[in-house]
NUDOTOR-110875 format. One record per residue (C-alpha): residue in one letter; x, y, z; residue number from 1. Coordinates in pm, 1 decimal. Example, Ala and Ser with C-alpha at 12.3 -4.5 7.8 and 13.67 -1.06 7.14 Angstrom:
<sefis>
A | 1230.0 | -450.0 | 780.0 | 1
S | 1367.0 | -106.0 | 714.0 | 2
</sefis>
This chain:
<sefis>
X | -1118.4 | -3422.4 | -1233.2 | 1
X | -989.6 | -3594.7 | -970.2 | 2
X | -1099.3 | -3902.5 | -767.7 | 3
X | -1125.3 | -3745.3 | -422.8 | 4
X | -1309.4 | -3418.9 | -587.5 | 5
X | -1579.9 | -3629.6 | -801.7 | 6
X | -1630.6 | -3791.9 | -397.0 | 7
X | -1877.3 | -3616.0 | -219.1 | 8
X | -1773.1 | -3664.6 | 210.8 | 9
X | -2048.0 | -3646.4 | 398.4 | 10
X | -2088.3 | -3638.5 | 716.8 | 11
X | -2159.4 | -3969.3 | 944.0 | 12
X | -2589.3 | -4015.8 | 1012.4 | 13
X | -2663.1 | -4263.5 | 1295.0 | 14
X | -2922.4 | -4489.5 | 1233.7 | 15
X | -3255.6 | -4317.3 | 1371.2 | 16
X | -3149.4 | -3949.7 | 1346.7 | 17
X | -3297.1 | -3721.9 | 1111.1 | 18
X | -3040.8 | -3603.5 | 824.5 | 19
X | -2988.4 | -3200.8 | 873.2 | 20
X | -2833.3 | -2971.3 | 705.8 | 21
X | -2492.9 | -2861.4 | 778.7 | 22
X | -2482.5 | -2465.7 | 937.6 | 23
X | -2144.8 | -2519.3 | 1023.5 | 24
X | -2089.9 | -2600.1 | 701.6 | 25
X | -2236.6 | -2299.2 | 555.5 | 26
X | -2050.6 | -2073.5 | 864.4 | 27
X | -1737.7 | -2160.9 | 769.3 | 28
X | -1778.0 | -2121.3 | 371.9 | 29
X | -1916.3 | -1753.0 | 443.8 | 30
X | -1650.6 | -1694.0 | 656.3 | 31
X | -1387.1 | -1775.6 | 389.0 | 32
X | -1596.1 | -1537.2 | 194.1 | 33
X | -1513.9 | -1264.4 | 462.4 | 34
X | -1153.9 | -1348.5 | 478.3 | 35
X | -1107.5 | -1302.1 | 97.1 | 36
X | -1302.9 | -999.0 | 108.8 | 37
X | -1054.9 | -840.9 | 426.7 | 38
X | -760.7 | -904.1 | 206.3 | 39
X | -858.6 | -709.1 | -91.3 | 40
X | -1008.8 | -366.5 | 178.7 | 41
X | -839.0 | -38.4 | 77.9 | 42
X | -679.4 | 171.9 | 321.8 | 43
X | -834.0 | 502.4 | 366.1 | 44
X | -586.5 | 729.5 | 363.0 | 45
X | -685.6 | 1071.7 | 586.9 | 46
X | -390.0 | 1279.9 | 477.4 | 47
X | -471.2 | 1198.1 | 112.9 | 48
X | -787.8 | 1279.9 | 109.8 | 49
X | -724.1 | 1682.1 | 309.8 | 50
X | -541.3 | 1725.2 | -9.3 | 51
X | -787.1 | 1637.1 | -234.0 | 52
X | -615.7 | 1285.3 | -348.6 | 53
X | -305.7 | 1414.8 | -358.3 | 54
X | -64.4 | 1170.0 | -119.0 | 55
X | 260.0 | 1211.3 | -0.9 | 56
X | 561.1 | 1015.0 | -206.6 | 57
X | 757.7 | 802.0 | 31.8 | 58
X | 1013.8 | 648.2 | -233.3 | 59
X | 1190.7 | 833.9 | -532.6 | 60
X | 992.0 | 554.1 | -772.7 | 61
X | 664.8 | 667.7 | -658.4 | 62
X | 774.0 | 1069.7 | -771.4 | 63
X | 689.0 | 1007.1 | -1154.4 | 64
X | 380.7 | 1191.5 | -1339.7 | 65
X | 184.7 | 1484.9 | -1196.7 | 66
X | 327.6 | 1598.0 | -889.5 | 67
X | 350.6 | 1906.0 | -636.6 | 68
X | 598.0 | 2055.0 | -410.3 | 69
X | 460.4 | 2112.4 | -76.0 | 70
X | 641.6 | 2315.0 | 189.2 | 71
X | 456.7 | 2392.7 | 486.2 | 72
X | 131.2 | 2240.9 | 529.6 | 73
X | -124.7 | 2291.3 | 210.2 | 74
X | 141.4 | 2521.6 | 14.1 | 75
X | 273.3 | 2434.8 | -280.4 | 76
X | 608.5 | 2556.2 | -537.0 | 77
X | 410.5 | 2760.8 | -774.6 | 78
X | 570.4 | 2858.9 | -1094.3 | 79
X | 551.0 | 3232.3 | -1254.2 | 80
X | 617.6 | 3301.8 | -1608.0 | 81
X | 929.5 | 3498.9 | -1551.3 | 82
X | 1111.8 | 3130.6 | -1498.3 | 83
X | 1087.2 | 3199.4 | -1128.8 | 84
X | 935.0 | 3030.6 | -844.5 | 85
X | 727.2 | 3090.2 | -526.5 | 86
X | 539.8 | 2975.2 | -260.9 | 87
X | 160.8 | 2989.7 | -355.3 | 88
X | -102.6 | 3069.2 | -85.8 | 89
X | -218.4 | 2824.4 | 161.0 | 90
X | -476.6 | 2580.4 | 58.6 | 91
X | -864.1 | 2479.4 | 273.8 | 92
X | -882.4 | 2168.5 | 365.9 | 93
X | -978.7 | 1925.2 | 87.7 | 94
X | -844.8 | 2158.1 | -156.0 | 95
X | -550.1 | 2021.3 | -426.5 | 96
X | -272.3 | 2243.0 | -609.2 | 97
X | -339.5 | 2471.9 | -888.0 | 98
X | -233.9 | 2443.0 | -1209.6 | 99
X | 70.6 | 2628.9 | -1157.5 | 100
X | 161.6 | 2390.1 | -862.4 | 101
X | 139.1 | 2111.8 | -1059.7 | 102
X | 493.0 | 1972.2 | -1242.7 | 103
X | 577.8 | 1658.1 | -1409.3 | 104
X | 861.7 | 1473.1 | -1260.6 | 105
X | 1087.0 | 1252.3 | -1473.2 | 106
X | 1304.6 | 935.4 | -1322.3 | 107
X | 1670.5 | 1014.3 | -1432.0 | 108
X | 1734.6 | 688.7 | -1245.4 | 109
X | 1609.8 | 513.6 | -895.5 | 110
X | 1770.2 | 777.8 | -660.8 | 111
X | 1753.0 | 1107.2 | -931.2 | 112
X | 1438.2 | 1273.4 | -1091.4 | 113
X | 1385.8 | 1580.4 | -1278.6 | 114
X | 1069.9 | 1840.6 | -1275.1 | 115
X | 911.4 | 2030.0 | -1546.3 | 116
X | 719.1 | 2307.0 | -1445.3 | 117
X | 363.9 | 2452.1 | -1606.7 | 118
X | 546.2 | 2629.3 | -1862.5 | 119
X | 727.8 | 2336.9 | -2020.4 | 120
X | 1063.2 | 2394.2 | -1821.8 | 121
X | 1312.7 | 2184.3 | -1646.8 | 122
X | 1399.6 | 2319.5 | -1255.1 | 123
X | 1737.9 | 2404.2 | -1208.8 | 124
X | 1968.6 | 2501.1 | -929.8 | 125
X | 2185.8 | 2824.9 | -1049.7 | 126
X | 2506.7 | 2881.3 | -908.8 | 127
X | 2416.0 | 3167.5 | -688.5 | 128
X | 2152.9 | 2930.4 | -523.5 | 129
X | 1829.0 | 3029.9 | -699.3 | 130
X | 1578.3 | 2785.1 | -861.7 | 131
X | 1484.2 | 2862.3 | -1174.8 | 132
X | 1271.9 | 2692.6 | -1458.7 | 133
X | 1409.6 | 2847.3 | -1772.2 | 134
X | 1627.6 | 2524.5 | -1917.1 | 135
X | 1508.8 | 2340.5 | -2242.6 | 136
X | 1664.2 | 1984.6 | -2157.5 | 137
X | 1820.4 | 1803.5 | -1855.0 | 138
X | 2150.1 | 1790.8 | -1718.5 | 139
X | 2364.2 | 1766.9 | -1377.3 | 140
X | 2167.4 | 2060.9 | -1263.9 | 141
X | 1843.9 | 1978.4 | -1381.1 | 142
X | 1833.5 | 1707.4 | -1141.9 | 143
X | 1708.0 | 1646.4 | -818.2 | 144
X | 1757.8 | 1367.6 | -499.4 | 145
X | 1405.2 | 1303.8 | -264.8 | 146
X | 1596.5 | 1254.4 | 50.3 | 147
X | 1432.9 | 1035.0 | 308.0 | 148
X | 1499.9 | 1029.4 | 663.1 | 149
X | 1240.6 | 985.5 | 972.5 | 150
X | 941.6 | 959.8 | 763.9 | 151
X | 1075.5 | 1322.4 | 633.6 | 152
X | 1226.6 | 1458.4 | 278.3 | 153
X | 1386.4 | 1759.8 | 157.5 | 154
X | 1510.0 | 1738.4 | -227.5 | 155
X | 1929.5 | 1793.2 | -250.4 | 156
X | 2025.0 | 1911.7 | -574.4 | 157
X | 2337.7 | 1864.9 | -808.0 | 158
X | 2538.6 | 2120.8 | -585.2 | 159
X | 2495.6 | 1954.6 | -264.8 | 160
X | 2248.8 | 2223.5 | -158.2 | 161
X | 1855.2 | 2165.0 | -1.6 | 162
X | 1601.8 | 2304.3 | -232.8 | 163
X | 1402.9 | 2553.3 | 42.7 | 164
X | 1177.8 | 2925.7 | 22.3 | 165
X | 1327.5 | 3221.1 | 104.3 | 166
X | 1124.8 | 3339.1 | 446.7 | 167
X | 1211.2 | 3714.0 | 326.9 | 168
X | 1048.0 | 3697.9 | 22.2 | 169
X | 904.3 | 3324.3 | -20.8 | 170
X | 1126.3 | 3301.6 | -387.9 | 171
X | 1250.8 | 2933.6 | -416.6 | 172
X | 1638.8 | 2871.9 | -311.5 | 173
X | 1884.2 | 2589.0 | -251.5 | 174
X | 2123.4 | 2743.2 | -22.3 | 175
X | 2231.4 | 2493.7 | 291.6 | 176
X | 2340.5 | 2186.6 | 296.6 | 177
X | 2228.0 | 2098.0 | 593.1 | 178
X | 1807.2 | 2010.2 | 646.6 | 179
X | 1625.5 | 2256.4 | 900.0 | 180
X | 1278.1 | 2351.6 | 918.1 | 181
X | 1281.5 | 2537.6 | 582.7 | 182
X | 1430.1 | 2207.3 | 391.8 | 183
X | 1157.2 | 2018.7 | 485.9 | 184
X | 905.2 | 1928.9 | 202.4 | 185
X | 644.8 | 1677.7 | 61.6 | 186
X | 606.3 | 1554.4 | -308.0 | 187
X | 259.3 | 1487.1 | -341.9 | 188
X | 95.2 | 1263.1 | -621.1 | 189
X | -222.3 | 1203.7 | -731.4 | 190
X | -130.1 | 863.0 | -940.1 | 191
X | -356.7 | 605.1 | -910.2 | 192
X | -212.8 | 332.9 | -645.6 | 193
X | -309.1 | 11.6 | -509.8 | 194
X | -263.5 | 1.2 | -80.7 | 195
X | -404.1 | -318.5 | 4.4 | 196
X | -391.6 | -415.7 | 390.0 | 197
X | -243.0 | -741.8 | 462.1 | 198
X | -527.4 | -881.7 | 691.6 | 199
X | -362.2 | -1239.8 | 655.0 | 200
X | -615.2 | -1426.6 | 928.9 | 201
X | -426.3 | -1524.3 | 1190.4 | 202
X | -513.2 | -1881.4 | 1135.6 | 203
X | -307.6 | -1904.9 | 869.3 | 204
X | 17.0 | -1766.5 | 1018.0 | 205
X | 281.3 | -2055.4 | 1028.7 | 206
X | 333.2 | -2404.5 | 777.5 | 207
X | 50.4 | -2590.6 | 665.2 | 208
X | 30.6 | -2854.8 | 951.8 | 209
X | 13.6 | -2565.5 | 1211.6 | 210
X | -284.4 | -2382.5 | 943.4 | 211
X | -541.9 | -2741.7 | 982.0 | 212
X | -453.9 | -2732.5 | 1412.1 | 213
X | -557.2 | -2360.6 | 1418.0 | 214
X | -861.2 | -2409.7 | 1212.0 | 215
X | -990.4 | -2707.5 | 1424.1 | 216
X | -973.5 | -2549.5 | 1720.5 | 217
X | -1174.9 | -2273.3 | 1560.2 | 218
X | -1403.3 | -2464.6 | 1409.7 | 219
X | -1438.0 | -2808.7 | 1566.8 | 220
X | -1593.6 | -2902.4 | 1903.1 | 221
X | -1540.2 | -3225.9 | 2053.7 | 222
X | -1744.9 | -3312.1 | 2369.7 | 223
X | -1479.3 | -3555.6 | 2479.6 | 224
X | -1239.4 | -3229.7 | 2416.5 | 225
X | -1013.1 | -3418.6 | 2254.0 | 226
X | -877.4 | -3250.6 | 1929.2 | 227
X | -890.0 | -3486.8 | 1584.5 | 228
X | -653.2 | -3431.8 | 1340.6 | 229
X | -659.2 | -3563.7 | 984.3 | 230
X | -388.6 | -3831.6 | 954.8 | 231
X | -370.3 | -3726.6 | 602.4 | 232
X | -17.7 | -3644.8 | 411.0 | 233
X | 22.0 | -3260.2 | 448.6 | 234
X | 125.0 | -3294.3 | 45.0 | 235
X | -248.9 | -3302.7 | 21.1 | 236
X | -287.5 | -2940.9 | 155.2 | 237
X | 67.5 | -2819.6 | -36.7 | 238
X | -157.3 | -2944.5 | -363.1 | 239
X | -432.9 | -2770.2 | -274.6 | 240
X | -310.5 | -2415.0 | -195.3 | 241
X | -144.1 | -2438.9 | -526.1 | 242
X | -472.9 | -2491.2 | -703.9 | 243
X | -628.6 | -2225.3 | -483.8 | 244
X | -857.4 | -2522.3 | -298.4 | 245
X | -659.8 | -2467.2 | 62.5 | 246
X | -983.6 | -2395.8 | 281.0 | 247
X | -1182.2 | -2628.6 | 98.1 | 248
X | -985.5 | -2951.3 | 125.9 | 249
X | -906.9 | -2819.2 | 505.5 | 250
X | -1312.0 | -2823.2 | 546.4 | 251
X | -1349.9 | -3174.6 | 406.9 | 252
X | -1055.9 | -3330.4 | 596.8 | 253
X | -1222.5 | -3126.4 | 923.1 | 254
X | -1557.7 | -3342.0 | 799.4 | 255
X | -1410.6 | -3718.1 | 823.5 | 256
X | -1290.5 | -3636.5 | 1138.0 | 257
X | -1639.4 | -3558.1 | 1279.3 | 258
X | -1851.3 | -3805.1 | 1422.2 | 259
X | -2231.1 | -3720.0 | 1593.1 | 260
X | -2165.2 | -3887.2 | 1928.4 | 261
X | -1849.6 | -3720.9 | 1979.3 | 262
X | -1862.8 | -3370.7 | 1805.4 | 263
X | -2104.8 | -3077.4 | 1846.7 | 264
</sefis>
């Protein structure tokens, strides 16, 4: 342990006044508390949770593991055990896929990914433009690109083709190579994920000299309004983020600035 942290600063008692407890003190210690706390919240995610967990993939490294094809809103690629594919029926509210939505997608690398269907097949694109799920292993065909563009995706497959349903009779097809309506499509997950908001206070936006001004005109008072500043080496604050002491040391170098006559 350290010299300064086996010292104890306390704060200045003029001869004749009562010694009280600190509820700044004690303000500004809970409200680290509350900062800390902020940082860790988990985003609630609406769309996620009308699909019963299920949330929309927004990178080709987050389509890995259970996954479902969504085109429209709440209907998913359903597999049939003739190797052939369809739309399934639209979903309530809070509802997730069945279990013949449900594939397992495979990384081929960070742009490619493959998806095996129910039935233990890979989906391929056959050269008259039909998806089927009848192959054993994966190759060129077996492969598929998420495409990203204006917070949309449509999956392009080894031809150069859109992977799309049929309006006729809702079989799934990879006939254009150009994205319309019908080439739009969600993969949806239901991997666990971590979203934490970055509630960084705003305090602590800018080097460490600018952190201490911010939090002493939050915190301290002055009746002569003139701001105090601890003429300490900023090194001292570098050392204590690093040990994870930042708001503590702040808070004592914040204390041998105060004075009773001249702070409230």
């Amino acid at each position: 342990m350290s010299d300064y942290d086996s010292v104890r600063i306390k704060k200045l008692v003029l001869k004749g006044e009562k010694h009280k407890k600190s509820k700044k003190r004690k303000k500004e210690k809970e409200h680290k508390h509350d900062e800390t706390a902020k940082r860790s919240k988990t985003v609630t995610d609406e769309d996620a949770i009308q699909h019963a967990g299920w949330w929309t993939a927004t990178t080709a490294a987050s389509i890995v593991g259970s996954v479902a094809i969504e085109f429209g809103e709440r209907c998913y690629l359903k597999a049939l055990d003739n190797g052939l594919f369809t739309l399934g029926a639209p979903h309530n509210p809070g509802e997730g896929p069945d279990p013949e939505e449900i594939f397992t997608a495979f990384p081929i690398n960070d742009r490619k990914v493959s998806f095996k269907s129910g039935y233990g097949k890979y989906l391929k694109i056959e050269k008259d433009g039909m998806v089927t799920g009848r192959s054993e292993a994966v190759g060129s065909m077996e492969q598929w690109e998420p495409v990203f563009e204006d917070n949309q995706m449509a999956l392009l497959s080894e031809t150069g083709h859109f992977m799309s349903i049929d309006p006729e009779d809702d079989a799934c097809v990879a006939l254009h190579k150009k994205v319309g309506p019908l080439e739009i499509c969600r993969v949806r997950t239901n991997a666990a994920r971590d979203v934490v908001v970055d509630e960084q206070p705003k305090e602590e936006k800018g080097d460490l000299g600018e952190v201490e001004k911010n939090y002493v005109k939050k915190f301290q008072k002055f009746q002569d309004k003139k701001m105090r500043i601890s003429k300490n080496d900023v090194k001292e604050l570098e050392e204590a983020k690093a040990q994870g002491l930042l708001h503590e040391t702040l808070l004592d170098r914040r204390s041998k600035m105060k004075a009773d006559r001249y702070c409230k």
